[in-house]
C-alpha positions as CSV (number, residue, x, y, z in Angstrom):
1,X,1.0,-27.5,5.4
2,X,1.1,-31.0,7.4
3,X,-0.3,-32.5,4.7
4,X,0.3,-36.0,6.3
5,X,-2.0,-35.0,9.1
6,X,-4.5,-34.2,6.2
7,X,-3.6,-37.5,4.7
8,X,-4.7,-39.1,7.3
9,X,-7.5,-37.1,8.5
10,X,-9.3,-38.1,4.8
11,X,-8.4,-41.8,4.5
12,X,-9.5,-42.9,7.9
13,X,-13.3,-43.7,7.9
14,X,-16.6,-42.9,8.8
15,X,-19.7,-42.4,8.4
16,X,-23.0,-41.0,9.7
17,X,-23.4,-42.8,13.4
18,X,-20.4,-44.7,12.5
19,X,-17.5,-42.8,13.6
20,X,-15.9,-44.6,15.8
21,X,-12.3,-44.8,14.3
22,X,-12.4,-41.2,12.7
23,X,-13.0,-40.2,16.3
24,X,-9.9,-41.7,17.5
25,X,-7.8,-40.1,15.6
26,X,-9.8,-36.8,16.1
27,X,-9.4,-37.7,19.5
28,X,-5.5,-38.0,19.3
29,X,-5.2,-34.7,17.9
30,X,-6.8,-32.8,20.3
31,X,-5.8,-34.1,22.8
32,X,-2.6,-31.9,23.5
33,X,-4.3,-28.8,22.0
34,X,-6.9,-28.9,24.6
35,X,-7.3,-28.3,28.8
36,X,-9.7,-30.8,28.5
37,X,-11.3,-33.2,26.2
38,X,-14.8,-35.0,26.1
39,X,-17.0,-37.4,24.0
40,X,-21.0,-36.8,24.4
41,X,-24.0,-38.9,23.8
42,X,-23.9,-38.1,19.9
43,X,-20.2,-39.0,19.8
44,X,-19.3,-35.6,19.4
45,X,-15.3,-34.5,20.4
46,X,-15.7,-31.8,22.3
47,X,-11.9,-29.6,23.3
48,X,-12.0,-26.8,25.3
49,X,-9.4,-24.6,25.3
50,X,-9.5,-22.2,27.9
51,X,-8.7,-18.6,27.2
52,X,-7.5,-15.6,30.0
53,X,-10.7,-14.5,30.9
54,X,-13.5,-12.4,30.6
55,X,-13.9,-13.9,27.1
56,X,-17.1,-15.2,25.4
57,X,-17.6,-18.9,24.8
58,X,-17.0,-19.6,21.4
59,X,-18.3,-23.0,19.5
60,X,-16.2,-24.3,16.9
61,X,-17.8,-27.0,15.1
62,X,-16.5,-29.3,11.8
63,X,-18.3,-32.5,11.2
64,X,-16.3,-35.7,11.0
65,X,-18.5,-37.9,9.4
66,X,-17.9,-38.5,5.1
67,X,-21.1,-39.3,3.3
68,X,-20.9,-43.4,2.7
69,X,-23.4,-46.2,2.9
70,X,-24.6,-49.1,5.5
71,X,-25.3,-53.0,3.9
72,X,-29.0,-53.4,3.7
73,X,-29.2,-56.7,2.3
74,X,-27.1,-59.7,1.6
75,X,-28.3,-61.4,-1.8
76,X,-28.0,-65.4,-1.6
77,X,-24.8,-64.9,-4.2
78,X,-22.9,-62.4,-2.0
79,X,-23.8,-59.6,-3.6
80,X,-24.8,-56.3,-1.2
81,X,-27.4,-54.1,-1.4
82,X,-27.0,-50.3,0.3
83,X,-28.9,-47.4,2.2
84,X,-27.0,-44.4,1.1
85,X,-25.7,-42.0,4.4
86,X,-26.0,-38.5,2.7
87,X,-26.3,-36.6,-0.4
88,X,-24.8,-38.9,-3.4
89,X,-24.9,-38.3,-6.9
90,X,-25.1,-41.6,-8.6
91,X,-23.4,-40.6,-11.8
92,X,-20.2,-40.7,-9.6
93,X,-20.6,-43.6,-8.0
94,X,-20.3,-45.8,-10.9
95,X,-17.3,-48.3,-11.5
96,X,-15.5,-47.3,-8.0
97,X,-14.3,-49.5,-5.2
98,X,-15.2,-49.6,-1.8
99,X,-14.2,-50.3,1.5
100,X,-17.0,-52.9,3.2
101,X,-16.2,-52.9,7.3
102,X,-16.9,-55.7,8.8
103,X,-18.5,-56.4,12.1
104,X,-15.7,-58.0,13.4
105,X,-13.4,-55.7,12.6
106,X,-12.1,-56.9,8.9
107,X,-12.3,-54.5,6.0
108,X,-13.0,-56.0,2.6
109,X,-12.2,-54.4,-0.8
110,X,-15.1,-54.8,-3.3
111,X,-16.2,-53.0,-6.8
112,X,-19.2,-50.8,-6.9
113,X,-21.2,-51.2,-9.9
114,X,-24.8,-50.2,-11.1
115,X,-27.2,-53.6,-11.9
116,X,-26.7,-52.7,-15.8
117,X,-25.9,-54.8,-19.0
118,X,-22.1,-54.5,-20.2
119,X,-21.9,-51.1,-23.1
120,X,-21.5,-53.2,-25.6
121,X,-25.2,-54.8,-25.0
122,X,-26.9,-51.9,-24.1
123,X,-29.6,-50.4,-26.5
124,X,-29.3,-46.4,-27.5
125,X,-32.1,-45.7,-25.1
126,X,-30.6,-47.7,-22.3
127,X,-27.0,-45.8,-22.9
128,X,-28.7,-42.8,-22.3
129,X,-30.4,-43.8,-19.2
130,X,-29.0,-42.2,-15.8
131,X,-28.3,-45.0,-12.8
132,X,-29.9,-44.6,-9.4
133,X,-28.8,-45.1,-6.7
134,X,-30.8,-48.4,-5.8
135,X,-29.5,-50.4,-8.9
136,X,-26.3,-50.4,-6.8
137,X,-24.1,-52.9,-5.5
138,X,-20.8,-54.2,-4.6
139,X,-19.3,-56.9,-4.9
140,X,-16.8,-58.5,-2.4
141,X,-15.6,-61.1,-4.8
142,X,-16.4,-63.8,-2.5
143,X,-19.5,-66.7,-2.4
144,X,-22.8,-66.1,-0.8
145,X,-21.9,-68.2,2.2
146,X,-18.9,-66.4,3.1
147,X,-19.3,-63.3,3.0
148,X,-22.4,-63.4,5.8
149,X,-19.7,-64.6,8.0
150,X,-17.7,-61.8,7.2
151,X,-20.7,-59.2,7.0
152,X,-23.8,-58.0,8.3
153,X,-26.6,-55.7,7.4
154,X,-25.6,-52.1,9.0
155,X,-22.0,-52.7,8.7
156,X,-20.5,-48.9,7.4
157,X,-19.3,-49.1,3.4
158,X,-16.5,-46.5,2.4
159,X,-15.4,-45.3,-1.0
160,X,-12.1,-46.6,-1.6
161,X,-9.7,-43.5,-2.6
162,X,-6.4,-41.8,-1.3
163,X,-6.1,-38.3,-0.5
164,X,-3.6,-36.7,-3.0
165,X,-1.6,-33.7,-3.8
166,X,-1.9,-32.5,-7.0
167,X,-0.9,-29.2,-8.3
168,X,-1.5,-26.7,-5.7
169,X,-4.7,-28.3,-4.9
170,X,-5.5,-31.9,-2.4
171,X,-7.6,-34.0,-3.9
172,X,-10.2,-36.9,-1.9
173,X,-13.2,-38.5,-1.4
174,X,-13.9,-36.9,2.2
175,X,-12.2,-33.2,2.0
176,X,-16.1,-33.0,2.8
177,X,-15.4,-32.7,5.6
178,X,-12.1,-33.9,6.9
179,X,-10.7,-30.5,5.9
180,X,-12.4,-28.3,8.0
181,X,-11.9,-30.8,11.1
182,X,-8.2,-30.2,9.8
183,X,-8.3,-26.4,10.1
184,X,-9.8,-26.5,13.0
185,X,-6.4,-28.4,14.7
186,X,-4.4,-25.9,12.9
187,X,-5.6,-22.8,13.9
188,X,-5.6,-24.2,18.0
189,X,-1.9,-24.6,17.1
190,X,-2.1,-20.9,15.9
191,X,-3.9,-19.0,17.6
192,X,-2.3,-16.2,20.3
193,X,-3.5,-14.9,23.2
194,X,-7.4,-14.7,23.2
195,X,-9.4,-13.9,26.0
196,X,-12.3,-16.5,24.7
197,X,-13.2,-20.1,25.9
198,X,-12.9,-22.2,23.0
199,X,-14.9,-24.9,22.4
200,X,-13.4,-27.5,19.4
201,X,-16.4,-29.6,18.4
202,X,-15.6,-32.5,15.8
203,X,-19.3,-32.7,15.1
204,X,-21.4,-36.2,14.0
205,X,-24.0,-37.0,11.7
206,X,-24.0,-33.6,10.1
207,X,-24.8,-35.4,6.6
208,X,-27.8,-36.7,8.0
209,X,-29.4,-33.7,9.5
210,X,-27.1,-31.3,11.9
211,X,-27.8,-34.0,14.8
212,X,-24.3,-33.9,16.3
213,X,-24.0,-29.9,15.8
214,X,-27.3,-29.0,17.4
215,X,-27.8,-31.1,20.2
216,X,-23.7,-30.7,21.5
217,X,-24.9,-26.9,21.0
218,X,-27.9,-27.3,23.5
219,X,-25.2,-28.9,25.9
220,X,-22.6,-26.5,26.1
221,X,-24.3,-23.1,25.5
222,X,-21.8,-21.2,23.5
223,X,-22.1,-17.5,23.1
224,X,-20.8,-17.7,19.4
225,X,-21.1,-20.3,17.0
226,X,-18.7,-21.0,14.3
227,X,-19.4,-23.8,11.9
228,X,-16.1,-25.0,9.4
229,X,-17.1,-26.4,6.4
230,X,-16.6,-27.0,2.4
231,X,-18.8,-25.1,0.2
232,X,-18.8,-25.3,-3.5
233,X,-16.2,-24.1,-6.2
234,X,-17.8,-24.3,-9.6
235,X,-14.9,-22.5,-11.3
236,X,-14.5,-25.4,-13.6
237,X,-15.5,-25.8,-17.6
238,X,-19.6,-26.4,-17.9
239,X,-21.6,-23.7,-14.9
240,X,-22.0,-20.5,-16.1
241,X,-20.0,-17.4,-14.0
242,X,-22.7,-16.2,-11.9
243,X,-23.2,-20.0,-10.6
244,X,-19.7,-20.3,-9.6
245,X,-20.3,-19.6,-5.7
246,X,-16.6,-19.4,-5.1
247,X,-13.4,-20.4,-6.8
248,X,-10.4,-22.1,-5.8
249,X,-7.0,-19.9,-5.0
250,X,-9.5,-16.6,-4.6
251,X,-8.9,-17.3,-0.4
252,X,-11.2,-18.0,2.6
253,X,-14.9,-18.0,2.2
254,X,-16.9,-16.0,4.0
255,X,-20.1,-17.0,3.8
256,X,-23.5,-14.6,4.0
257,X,-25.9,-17.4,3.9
258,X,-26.9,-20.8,2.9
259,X,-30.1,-22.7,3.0
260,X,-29.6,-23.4,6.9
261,X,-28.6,-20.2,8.0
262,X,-28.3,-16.4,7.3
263,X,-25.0,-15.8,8.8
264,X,-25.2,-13.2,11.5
265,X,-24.2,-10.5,9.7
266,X,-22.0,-8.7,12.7
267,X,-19.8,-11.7,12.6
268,X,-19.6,-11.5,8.8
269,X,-18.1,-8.1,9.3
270,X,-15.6,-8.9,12.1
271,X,-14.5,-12.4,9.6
272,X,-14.2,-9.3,6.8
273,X,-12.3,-6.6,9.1
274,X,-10.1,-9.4,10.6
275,X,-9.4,-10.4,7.1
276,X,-8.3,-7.3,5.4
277,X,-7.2,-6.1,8.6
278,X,-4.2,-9.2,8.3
279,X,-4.1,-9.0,4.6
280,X,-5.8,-13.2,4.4
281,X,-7.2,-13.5,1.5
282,X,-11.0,-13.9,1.1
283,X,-14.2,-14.2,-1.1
284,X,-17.8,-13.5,0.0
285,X,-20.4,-17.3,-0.3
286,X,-23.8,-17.1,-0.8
287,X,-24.9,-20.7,-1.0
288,X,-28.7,-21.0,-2.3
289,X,-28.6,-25.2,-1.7
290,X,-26.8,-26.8,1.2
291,X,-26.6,-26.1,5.3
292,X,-23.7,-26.5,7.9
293,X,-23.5,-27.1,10.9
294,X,-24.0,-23.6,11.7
295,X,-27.6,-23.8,10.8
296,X,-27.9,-26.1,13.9
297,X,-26.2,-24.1,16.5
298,X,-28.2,-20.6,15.5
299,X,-31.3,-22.7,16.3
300,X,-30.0,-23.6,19.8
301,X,-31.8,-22.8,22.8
302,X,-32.6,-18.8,22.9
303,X,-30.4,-18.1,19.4
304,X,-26.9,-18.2,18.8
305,X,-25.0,-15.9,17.0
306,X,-23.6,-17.8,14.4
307,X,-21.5,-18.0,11.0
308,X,-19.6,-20.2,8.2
309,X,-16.3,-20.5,7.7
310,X,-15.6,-22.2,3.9
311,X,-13.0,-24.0,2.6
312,X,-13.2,-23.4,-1.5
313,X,-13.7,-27.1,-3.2
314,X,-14.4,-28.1,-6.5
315,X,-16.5,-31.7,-7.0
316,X,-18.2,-31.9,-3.8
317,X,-19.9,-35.3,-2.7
318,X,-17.4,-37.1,-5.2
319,X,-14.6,-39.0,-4.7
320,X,-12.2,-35.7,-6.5
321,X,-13.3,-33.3,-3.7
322,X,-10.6,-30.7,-4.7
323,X,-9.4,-27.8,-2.4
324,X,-6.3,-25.3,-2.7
325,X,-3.5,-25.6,-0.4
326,X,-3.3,-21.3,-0.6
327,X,-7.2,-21.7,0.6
328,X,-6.7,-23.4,3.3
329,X,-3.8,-22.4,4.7
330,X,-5.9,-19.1,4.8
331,X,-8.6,-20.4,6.9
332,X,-6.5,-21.8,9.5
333,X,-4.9,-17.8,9.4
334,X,-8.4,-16.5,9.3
335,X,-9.7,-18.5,11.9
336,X,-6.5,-18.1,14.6
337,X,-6.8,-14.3,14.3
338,X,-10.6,-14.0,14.8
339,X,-10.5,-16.0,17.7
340,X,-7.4,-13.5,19.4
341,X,-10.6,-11.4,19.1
342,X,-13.4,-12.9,19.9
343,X,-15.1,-10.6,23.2
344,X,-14.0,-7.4,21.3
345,X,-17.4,-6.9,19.8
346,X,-21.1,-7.0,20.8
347,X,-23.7,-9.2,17.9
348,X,-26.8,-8.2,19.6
349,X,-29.4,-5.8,18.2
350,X,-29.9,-2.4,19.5
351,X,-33.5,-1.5,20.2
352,X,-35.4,0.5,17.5
C-alpha cells in the first residue's frame, strides 16, 4: 500500500468550505490519472476518465473535507473561541493540540482545552460532569495583541495529529475521509479496461450537509452513483455484538443502507457478485445513524441509482480513526473490478 500517499492525504488540511490546500494535493494526484480535470463552484475535483464506449457514466464521489472548526471570537487575552464544522464528540476533544491557520498563510500550534478548573480542584459532581463543546478553547500561547495580528475570526482550526501505522491497521485524525479519497486514486491506477465514463469526484462540505456531492451531481448527470466513505467498526471492548456494524480485517463493506440512502439494491448485488466472483473479501453495512455522499447524488435530478462503498474504521470523528490495511486494500480491488463492469447490467425497475 503507498502508505506515504495516505500519509499525506491525512495530514494535509481542511475543513468544511476550507479546502483549498487539501485540493491541491487532490488535485496533483489526479491529475495523471485523468483525460481531464476540473474544479466547480463548490470546489469540488472533478477527473474524468474516459472509458471505450458505449459505457454508462459512473460518479465516484469521496469527500475531502475532515471535520475541524473556524475562530469565532478573539477574547482580549488571546484566547479563541470556536464554531465546530461537523459531528464532534467533546469527550475527545479534550487536552489535544491544534493547528490554528492563519489568514496570512501562518499556522500556529496551540492546546485545546475545556474552560474547567484543574482535577485536583474540581468537586465530585464537577468530576463527573461531561464538557461541551462551547466551554472550548485554544490557546496559542501568545498575548491578546498579537495574536489578532496573526488571526482572524473564520480562520480554519485543525486537530494536530500524524497519520500512523500501527499493527496492521493506520491510525488518524481524518481517515474520515482522506481514506476513501485515497482509494479512489488507487483503484483509477487499477482498474482495466471498462467500457464506462468515470467521473472521480473529491467532494466538499460533505460534513456539513452533502453540499459538494449533490450539487456536482446536478452538474454532471451521472448514470450511477458511487459514494466512498468510512463507516463504523465497533468491534472494540464496550458495544454489544449486534451493534458492531462492521469489524475491522472482515473486508470491504457493502453497505444496504444508512440514514441517507437505501442503497439501490441491484448495485448491492453486482458489488456482492463482483466480490465473490474475484474472491475480495466483504461484509454487508447497515448503518441506522449517519449519511454519505451517496444520499446526495440518489436525490439528484430524476434519481440516480446509487450505492456506498465502506472502508471499516474503528473511532470515527476522533483523532484514532483506525482502519485495516487488508480493508482497504480490498476496496481499492473491489472498486477497480466493478468498474471493468460497469454497463453490463440494467438498475431500473421492470413494470408490474
Amino acid at each position: 500500500m503507498n502508505f506515504d500517499l495516505l500519509k499525506r492525504l491525512c495530514e494535509t488540511p481542511g475543513v468544511p468550505g476550507r479546502e483549498e490546500p487539501i485540493r491541491a494535493l487532490v488535485v496533483e494526484a489526479l491529475t495523471p490519472l485523468t483525460d481531464t480535470l476540473t474544479l466547480d463552484t463548490m470546489g469540488n475535483v472533478i477527473g474524468l476518465k474516459r472509458g471505450s464506449g458505449n459505457g454508462p457514466r459512473v460518479m465516484l464521489a469521496a469527500h475531502m473535507d475532515e471535520i475541524g472548526f473556524l475562530v469565532k471570537y478573539i477574547e482580549e487575552k488571546g484566547f479563541l473561541r470556536l464554531q465546530p464544522l461537523g459531528g464532534w464528540d467533546p469527550r475527545t476533544m479534550v487536552a489535544q493540540r491544534v493547528y490554528v491557520h492563519g489568514f496570512a498563510g501562518e499556522t500556529l500550534l496551540g492546546t485545546l482545552m475545556p474552560a474547567a478548573r484543574p482535577i485536583h480542584l474540581l468537586t465530585p459532581e464537577e468530576l463527573n460532569k461531561p464538557p461541551r463543546i462551547e466551554e472550548f478553547f485554544v490557546d496559542l500561547g501568545l498575548p491578546g495583541e498579537e495574536v489578532k495580528k496573526r488571526v482572524e475570526i473564520g480562520d480554519a482550526v485543525t486537530m494536530a495529529r500524524t497519520a500512523e501505522r500501527v499493527g496492521n491497521n493506520v491510525v488518524s485524525k481524518t481517515l474520515d475521509n482522506r481514506v476513501s479519497v485515497f482509494v479512489m486514486i488507487e483503484a483509477l491506477k487499477a482498474v482495466g479496461t471498462h467500457a464506462c465514463d468515470i467521473l472521480a469526484v473529491a467532494t466538499t462540505q460533505e460534513e456539513v450537509g452533502l453540499r459538494g456531492a449533490t450539487t456536482a451531481a446536478y452538474a454532471l448527470e451521472p448514470d450511477i452513483g458511487i459514494a466512498l466513505d468510512v463507516t463504523i467498526a465497533n468491534d472494540y471492548p464496550g458495544p454489544a455484538e449486534q451493534d458492531q456494524i462492521t469489524k475491522l480485517g472482515g473486508g470491504a463493506a457493502i453497505k444496504i443502507m444508512d440514514s441517507s440512502l437505501l442503497c439501490h439494491p441491484k448495485l448491492v448485488r453486482h458489488f456482492r457478485d463482483v466480490a465473490e466472483k474475484h474472491g475480495i473479501p466483504y461484509q454487508l453495512e447497515i448503518l441506522s445513524r449517519g449519511g454519505t455522499d451517496a444520499g446526495g447524488i440518489q436525490r439528484s435530478r430524476g434519481g440516480v441509482p446509487s450505492f456506498t462503498l465502506s472502508i471499516p474504521t474503528r473511532y470515527i470523528h476522533s483523532v484514532n480513526e483506525t482502519a485495516c490495511v487488508s480493508d482497504i486494500e480490498a476496496c481499492i480491488t473491489l472498486l477497480a473490478r466493478y468498474l471493468e463492469e460497469a454497463g453490463t447490467r440494467d438498475y431500473g425497475y421492470a413494470q408490474t
